[in-house]
DOTOR-17459 format. One record per residue: x, y, z negated of N, C-alpha, C, CB in turn; residue in three letters. Coordinates in Angstrom, 3 decimals, always signed. Atoms other than C-alpha are relative to their C-alpha. Glycine has a CB too. Layout:
<atoms>
{{X, Y, Z}, {X, Y, Z}, {X, Y, Z}, {X, Y, Z}, 'ALA'}
...
</atoms>
This chain:
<atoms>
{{-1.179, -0.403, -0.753}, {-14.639, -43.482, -1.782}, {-0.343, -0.055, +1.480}, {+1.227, -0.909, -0.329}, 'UNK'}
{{+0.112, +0.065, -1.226}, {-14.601, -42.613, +1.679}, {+1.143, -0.770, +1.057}, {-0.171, +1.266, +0.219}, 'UNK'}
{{-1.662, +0.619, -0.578}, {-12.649, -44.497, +4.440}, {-0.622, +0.783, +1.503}, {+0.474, -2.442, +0.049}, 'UNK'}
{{+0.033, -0.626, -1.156}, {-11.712, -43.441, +7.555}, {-0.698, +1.830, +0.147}, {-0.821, -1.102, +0.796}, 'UNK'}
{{+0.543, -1.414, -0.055}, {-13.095, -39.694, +6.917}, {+0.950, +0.529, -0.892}, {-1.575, +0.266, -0.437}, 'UNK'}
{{-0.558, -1.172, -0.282}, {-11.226, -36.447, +5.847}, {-1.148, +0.423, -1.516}, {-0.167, +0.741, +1.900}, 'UNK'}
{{+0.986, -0.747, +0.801}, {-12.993, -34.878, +2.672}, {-0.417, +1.048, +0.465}, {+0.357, +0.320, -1.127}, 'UNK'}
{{+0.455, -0.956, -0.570}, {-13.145, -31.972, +4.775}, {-1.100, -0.282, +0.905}, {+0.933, +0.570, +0.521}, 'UNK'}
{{+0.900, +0.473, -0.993}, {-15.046, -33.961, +7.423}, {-1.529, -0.614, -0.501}, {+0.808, -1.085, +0.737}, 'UNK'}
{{+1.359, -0.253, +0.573}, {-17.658, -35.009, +4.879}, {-0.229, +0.901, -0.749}, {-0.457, -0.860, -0.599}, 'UNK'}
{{+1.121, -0.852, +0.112}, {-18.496, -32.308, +3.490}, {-0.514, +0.516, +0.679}, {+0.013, +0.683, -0.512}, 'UNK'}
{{+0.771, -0.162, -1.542}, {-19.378, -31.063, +6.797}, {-1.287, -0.308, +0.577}, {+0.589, -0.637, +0.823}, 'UNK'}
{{+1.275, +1.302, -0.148}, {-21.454, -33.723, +7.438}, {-1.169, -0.046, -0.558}, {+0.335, -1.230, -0.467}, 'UNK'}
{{+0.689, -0.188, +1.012}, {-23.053, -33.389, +4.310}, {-0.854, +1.142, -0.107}, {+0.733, -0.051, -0.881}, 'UNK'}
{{+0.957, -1.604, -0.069}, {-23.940, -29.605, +5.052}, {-0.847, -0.583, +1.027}, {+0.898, +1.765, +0.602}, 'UNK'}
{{+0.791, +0.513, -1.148}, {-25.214, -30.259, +8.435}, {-1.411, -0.866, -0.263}, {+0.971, -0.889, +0.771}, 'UNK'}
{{+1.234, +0.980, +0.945}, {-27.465, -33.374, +6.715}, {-0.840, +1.094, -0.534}, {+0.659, -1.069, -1.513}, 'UNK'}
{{+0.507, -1.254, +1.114}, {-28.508, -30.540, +4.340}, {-1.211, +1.442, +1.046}, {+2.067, +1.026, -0.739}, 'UNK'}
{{+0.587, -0.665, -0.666}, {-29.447, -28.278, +7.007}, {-1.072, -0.246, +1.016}, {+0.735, +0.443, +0.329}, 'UNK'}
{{+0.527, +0.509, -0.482}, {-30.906, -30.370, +9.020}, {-1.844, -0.370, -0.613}, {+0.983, -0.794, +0.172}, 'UNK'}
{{+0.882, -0.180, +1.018}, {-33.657, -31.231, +5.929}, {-0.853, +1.075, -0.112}, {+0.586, -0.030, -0.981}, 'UNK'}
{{+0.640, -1.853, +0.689}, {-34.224, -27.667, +5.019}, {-0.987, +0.988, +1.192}, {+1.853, +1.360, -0.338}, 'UNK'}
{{+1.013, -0.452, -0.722}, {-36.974, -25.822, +6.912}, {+0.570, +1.562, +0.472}, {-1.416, -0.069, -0.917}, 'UNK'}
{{-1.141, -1.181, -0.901}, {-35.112, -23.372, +9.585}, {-1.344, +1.341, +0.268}, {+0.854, -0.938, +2.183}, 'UNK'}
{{+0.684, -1.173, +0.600}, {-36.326, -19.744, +8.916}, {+0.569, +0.753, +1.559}, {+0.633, +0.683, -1.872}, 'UNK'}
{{-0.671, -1.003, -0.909}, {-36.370, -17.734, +12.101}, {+0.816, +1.078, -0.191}, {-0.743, +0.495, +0.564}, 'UNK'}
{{-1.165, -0.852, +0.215}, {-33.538, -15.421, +12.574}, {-0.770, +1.207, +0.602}, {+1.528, -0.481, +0.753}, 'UNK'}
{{+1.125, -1.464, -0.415}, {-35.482, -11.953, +12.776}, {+1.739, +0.589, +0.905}, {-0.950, +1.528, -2.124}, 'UNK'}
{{-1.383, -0.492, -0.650}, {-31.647, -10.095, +14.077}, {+1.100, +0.301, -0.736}, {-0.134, +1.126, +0.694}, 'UNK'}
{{-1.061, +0.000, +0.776}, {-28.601, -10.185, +13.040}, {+0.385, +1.367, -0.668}, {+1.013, -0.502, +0.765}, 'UNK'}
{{-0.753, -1.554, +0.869}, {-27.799, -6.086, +12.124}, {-1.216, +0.091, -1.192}, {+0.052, +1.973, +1.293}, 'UNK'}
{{+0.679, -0.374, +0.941}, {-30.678, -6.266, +9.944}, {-0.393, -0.265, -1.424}, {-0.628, +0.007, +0.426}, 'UNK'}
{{-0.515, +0.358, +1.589}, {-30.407, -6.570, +5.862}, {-1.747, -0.243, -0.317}, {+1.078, +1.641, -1.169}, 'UNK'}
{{+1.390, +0.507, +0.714}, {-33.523, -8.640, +4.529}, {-0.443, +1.624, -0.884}, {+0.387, -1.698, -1.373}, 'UNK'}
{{+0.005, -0.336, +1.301}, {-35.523, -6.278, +2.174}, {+0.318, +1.675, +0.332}, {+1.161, -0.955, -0.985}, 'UNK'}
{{-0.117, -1.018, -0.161}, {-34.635, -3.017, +3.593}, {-1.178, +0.424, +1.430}, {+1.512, +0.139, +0.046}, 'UNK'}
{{+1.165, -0.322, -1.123}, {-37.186, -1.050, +5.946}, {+0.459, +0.579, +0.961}, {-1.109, +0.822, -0.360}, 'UNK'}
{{-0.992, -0.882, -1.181}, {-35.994, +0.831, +9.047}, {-0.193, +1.090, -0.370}, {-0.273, -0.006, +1.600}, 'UNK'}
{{+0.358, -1.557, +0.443}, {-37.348, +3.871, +7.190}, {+1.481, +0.505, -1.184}, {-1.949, -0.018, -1.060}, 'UNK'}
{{-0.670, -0.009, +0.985}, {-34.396, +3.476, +5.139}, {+1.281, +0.593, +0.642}, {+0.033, -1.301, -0.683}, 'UNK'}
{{-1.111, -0.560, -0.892}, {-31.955, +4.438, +8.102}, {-0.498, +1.422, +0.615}, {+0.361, -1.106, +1.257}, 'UNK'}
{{+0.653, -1.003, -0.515}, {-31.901, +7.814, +8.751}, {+0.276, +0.488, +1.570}, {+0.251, +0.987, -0.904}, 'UNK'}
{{-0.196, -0.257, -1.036}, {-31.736, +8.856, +12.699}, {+0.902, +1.312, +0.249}, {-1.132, -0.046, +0.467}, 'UNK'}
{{-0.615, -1.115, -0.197}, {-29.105, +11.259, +13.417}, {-0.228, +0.764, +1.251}, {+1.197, -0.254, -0.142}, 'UNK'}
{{+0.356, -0.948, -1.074}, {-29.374, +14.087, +15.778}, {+1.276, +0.564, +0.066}, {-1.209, +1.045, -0.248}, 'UNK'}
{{-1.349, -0.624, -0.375}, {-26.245, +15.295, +17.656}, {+0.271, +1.622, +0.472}, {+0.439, -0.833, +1.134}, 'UNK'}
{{-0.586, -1.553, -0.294}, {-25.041, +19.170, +17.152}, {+1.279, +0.389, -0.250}, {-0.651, +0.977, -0.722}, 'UNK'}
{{-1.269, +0.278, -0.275}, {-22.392, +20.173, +17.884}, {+0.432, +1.170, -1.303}, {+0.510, +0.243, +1.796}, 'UNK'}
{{-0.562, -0.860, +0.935}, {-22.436, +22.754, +15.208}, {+0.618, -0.766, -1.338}, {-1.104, +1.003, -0.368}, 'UNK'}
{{+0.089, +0.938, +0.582}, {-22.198, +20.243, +12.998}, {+1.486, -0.519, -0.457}, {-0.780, -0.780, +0.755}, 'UNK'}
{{-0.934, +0.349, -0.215}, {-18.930, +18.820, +14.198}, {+0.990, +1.056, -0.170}, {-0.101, -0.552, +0.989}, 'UNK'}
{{-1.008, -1.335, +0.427}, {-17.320, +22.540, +13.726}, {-0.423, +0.202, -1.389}, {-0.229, +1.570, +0.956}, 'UNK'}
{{+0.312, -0.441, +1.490}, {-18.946, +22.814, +10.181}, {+0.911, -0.997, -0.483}, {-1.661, -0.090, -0.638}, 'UNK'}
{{-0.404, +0.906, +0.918}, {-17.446, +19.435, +9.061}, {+1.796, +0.637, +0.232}, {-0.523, -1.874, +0.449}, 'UNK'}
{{-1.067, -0.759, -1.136}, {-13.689, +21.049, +10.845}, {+0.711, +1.096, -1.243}, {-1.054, +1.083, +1.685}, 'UNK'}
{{+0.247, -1.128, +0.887}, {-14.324, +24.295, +8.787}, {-0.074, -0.583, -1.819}, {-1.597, +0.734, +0.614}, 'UNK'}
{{+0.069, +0.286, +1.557}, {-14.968, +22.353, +5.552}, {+1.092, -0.773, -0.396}, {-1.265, -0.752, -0.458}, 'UNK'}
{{-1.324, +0.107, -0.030}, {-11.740, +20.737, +5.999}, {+0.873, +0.725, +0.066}, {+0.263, -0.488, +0.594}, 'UNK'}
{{-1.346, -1.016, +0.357}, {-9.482, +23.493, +6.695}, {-0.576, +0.708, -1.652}, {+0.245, +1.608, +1.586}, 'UNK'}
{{+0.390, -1.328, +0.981}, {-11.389, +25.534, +3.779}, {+1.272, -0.996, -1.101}, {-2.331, +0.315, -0.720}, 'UNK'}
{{-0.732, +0.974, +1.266}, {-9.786, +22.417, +1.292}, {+1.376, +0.098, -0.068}, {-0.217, -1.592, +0.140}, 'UNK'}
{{-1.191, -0.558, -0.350}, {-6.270, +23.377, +2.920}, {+0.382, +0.635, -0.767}, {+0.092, +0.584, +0.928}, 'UNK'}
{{-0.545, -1.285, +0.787}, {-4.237, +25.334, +0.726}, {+0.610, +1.294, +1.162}, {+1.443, -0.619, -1.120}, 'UNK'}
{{-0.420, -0.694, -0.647}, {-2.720, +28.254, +2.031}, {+1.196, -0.152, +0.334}, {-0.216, +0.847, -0.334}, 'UNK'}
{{-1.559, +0.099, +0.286}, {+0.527, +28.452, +3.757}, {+0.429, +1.101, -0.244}, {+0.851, -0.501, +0.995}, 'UNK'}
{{-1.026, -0.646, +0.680}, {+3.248, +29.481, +2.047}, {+0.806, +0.853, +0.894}, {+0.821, -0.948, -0.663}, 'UNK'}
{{-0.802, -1.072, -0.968}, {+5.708, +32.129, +3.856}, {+1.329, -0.429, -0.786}, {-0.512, +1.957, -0.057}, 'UNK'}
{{-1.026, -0.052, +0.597}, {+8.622, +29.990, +3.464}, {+1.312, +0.588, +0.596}, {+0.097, -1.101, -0.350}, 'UNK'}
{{-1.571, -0.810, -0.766}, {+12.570, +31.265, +4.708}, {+0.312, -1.302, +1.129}, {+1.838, +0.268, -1.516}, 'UNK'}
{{-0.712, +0.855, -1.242}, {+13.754, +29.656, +7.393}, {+1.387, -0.748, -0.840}, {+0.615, +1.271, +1.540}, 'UNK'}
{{-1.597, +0.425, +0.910}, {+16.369, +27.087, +6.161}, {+1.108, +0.718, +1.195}, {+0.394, -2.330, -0.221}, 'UNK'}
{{-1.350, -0.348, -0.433}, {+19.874, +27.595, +6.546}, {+0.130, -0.850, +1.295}, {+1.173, -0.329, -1.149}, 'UNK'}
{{-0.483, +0.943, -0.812}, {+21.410, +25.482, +9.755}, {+1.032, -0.537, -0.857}, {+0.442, +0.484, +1.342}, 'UNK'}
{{-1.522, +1.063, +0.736}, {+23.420, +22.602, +8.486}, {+1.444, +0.744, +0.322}, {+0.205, -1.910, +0.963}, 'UNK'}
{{-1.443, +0.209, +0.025}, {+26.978, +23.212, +7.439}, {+0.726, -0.930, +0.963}, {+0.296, -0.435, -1.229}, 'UNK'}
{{-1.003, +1.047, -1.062}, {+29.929, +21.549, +9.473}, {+0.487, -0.681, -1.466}, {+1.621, +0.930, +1.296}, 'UNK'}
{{-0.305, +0.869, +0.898}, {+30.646, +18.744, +7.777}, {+1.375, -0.360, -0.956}, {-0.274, -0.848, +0.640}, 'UNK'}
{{-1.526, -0.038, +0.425}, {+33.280, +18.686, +5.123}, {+0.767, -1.564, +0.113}, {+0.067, +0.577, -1.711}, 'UNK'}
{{-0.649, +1.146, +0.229}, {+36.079, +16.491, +5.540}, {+0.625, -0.439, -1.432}, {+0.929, +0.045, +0.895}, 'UNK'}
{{+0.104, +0.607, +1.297}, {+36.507, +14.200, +2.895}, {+1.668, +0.201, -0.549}, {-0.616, -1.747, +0.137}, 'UNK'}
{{-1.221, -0.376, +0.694}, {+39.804, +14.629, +0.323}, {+0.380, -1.240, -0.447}, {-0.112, +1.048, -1.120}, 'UNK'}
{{+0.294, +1.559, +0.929}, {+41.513, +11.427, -0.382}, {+0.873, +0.394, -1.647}, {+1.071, -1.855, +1.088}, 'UNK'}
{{-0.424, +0.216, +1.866}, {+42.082, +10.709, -4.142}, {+1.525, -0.202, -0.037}, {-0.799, -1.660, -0.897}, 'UNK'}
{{-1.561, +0.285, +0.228}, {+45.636, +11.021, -5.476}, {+0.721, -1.922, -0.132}, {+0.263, +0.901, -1.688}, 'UNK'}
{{-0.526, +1.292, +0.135}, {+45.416, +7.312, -6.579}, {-0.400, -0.815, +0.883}, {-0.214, -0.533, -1.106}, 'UNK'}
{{-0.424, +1.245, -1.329}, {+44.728, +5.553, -3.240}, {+1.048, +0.458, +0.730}, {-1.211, -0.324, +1.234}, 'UNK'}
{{-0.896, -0.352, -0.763}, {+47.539, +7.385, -2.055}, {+1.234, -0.960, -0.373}, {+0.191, +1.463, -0.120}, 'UNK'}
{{-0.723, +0.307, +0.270}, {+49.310, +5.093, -3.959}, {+0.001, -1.611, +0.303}, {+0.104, +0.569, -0.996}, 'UNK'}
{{-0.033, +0.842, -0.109}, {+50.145, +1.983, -2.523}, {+0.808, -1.332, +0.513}, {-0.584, +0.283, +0.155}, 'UNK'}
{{-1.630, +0.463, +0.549}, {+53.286, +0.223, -3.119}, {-0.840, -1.271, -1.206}, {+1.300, +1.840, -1.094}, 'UNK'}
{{+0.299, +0.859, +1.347}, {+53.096, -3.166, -5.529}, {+0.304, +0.706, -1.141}, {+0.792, -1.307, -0.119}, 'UNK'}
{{-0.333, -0.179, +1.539}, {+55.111, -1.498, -8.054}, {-1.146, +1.365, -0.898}, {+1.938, +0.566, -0.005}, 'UNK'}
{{+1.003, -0.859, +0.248}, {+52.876, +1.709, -8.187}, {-1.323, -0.580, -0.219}, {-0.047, +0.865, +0.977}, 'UNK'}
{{+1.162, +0.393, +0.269}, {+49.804, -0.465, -8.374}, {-0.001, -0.798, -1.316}, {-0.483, -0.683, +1.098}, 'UNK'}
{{-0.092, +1.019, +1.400}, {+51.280, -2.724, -11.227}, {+0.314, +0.774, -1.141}, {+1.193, -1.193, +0.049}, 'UNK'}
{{-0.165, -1.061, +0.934}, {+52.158, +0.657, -13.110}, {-1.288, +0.534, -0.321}, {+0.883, +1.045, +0.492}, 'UNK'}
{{+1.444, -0.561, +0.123}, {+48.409, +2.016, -12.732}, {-0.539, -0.984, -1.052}, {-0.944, +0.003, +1.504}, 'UNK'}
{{+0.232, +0.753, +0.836}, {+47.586, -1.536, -14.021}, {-0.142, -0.505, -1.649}, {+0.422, -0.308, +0.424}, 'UNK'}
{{-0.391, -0.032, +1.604}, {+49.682, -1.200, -17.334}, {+0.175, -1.694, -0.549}, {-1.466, +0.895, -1.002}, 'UNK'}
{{+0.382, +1.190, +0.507}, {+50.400, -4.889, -17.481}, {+1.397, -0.528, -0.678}, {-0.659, -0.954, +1.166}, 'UNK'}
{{-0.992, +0.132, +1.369}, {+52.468, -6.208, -20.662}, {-0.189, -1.312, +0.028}, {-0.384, +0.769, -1.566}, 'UNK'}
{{-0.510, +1.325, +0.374}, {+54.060, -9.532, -21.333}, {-1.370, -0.102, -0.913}, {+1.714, -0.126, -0.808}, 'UNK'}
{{+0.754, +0.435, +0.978}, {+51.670, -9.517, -24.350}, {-1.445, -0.202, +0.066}, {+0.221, +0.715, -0.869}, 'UNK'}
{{+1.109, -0.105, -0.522}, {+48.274, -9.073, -22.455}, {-0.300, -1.367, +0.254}, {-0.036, +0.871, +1.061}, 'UNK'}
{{+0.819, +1.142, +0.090}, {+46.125, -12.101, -23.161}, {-0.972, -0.160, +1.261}, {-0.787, +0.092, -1.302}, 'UNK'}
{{+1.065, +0.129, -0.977}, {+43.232, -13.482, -20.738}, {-0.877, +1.019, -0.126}, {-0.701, -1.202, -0.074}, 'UNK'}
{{+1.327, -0.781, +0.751}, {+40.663, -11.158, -22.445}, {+0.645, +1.372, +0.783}, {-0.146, +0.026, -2.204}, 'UNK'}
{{-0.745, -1.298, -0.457}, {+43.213, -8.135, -21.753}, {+0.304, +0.185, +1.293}, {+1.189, +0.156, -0.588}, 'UNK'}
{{-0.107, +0.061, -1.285}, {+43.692, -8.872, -18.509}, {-0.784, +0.218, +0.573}, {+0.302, -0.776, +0.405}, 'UNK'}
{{+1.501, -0.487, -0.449}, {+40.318, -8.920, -17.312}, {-0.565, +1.172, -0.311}, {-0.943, -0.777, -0.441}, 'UNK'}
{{+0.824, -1.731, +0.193}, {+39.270, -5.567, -18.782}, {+1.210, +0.869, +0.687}, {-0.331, +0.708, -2.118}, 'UNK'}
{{-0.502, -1.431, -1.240}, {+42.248, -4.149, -16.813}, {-0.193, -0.334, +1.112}, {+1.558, +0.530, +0.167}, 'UNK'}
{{+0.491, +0.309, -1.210}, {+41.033, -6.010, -13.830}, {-1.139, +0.875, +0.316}, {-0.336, -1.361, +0.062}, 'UNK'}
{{+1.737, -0.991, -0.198}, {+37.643, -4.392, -14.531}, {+0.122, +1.567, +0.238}, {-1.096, -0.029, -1.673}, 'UNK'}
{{-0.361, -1.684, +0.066}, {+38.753, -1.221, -15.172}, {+0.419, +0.544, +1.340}, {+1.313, +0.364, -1.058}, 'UNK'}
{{-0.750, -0.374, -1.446}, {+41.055, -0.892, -12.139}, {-1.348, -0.140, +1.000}, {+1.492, -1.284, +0.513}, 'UNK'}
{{+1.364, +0.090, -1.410}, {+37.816, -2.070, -9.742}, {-0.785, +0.941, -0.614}, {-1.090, -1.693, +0.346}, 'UNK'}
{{+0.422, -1.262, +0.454}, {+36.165, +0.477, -11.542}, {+0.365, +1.772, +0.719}, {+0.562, -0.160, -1.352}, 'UNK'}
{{-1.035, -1.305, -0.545}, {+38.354, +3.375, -10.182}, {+0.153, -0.094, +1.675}, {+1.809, -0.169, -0.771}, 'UNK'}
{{-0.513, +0.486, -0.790}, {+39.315, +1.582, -7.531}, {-0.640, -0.815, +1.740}, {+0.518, -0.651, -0.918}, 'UNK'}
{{+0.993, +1.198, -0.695}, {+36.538, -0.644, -5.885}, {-0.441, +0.937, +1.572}, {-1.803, -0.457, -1.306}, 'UNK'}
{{+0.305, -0.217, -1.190}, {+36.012, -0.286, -1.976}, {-1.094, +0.910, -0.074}, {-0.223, -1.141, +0.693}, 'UNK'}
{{+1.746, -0.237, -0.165}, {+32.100, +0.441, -2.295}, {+0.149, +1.426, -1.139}, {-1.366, -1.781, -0.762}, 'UNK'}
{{-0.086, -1.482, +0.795}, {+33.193, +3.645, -4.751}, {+0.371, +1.006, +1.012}, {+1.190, +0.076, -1.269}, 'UNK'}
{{-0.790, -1.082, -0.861}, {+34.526, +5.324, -1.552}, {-0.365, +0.723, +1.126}, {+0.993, -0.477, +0.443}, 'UNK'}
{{+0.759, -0.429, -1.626}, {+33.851, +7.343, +1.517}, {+0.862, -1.275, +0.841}, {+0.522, +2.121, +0.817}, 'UNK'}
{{-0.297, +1.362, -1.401}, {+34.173, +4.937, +4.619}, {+1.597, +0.179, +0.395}, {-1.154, +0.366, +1.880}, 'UNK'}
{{-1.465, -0.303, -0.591}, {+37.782, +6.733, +5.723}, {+0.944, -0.583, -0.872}, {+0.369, +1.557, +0.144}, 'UNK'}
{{-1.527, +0.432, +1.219}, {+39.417, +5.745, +2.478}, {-0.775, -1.493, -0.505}, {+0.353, +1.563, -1.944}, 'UNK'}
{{-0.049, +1.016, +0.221}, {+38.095, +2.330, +2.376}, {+0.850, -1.623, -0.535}, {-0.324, +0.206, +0.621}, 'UNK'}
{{-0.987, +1.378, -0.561}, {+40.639, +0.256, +3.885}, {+1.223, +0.199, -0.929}, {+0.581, +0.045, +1.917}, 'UNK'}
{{-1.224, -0.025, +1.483}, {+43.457, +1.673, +0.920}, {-0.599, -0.282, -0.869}, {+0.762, +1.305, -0.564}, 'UNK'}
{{+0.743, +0.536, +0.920}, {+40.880, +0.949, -1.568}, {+0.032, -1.560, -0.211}, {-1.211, +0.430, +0.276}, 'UNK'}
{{-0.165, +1.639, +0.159}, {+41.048, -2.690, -0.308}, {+1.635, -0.503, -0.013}, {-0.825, -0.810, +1.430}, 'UNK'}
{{-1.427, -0.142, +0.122}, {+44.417, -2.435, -0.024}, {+0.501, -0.342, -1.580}, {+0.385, +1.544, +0.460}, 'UNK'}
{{-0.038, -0.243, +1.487}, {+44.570, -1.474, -3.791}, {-0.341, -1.251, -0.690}, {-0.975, +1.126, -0.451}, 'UNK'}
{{+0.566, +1.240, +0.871}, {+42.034, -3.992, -5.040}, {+0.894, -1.281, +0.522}, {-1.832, -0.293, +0.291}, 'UNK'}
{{-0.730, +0.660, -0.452}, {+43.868, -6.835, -3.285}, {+1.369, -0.289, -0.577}, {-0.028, +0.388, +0.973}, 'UNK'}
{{-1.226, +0.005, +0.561}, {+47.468, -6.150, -4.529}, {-0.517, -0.397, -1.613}, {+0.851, +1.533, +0.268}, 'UNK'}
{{+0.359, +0.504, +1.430}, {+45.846, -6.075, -7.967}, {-0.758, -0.896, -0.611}, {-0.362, +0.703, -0.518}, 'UNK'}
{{+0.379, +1.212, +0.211}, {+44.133, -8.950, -7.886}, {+0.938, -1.018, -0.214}, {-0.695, -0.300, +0.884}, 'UNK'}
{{-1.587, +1.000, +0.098}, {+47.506, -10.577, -6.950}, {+0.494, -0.199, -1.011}, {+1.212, +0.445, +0.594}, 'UNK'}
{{-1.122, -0.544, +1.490}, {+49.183, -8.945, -10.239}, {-0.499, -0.498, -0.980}, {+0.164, +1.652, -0.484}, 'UNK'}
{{+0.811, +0.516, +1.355}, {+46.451, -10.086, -12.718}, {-0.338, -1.487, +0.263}, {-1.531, +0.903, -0.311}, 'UNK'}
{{-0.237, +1.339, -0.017}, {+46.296, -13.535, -11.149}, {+0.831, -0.811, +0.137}, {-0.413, -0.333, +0.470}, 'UNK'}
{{-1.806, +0.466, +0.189}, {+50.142, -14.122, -10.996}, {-0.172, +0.172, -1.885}, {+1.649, +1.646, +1.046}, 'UNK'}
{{+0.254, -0.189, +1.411}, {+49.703, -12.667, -14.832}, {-0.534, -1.136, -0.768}, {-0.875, +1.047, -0.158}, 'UNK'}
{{+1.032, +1.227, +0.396}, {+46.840, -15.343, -15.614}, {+0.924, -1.266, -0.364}, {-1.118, -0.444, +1.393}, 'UNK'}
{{-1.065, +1.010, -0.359}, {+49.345, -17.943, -14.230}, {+0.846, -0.238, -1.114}, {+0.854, +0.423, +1.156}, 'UNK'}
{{-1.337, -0.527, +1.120}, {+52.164, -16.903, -16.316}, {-0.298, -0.521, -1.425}, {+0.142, +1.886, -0.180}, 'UNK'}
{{+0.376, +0.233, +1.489}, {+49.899, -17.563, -19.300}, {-0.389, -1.677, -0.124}, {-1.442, +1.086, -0.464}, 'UNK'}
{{-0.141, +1.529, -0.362}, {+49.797, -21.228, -18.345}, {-1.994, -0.420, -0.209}, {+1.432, -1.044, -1.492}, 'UNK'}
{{+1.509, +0.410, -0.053}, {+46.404, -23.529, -18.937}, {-0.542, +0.864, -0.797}, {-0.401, -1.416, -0.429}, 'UNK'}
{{+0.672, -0.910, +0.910}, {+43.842, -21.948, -20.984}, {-0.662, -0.725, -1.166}, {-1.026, +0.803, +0.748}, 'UNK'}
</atoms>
């Protein structure tokens, strides 16, 4: 066990030791790969034709262009139509959409909760008709959790 040292700090140590031992091999230069000859690099020569051939062998790979139509210019933007049923928004008109019956259990309740956010739900809407959407969901949240109520503990 080591004290006062760092396992990182001896093995370190340990290389160094190691290297220190080992019989240091002059460094011929660093760009050069043991084992390969300089005959192995070939010397380039700069033409410039060269630089237009490689140019040329790129566009050739190009497909051709197409002769397409000019698009249309964007349309003016249609304004949006609101839905007959966010127009509706009155409690009693929302508790009629609802359909909610004395006899409607927990189970029944929740699938017309679902349903209604279904139809109904903010994030189904353009941005303008949002704020009746929350409107909507809101009131009918009220109606199915007054409902809930009604049905005492569970």
């Amino acid at each position: 066990m080591l004290f006062g040292k760092s396992l990182f700090q001896s093995v370190v140590e340990r290389l160094a030791e190691e290297a220190e031992e080992a019989d240091p091999e002059p460094i011929v230069s660093a760009y050069r790969v043991s084992g390969l000859s300089s005959g192995f690099v070939v010397e380039s020569v700069d033409h410039a034709p060269a630089e237009a051939f490689r140019l040329d062998a790129y566009l050739a790979l190009m497909p051709e262009p197409m002769a397409e139509p000019m698009p249309a210019p964007p349309a003016a933007p249609v304004k949006p139509v609101l839905p007959d049923h966010l127009a509706r928004l009155s409690i009693e008109e929302i508790a009629e959409d609802l359909d909610l019956k004395a006899e409607d259990d927990r189970e029944r309740l929740g699938e017309k909760r679902r349903a209604f956010a279904r139809q109904n739900h903010p994030d189904g809407h353009h941005p303008d008709f949002r704020d009746k959407a929350t409107t909507r969901m809101k009131i009918a949240n009220l109606l199915v959790d007054e409902a809930i109520r009604r049905l005492g503990p569970a």
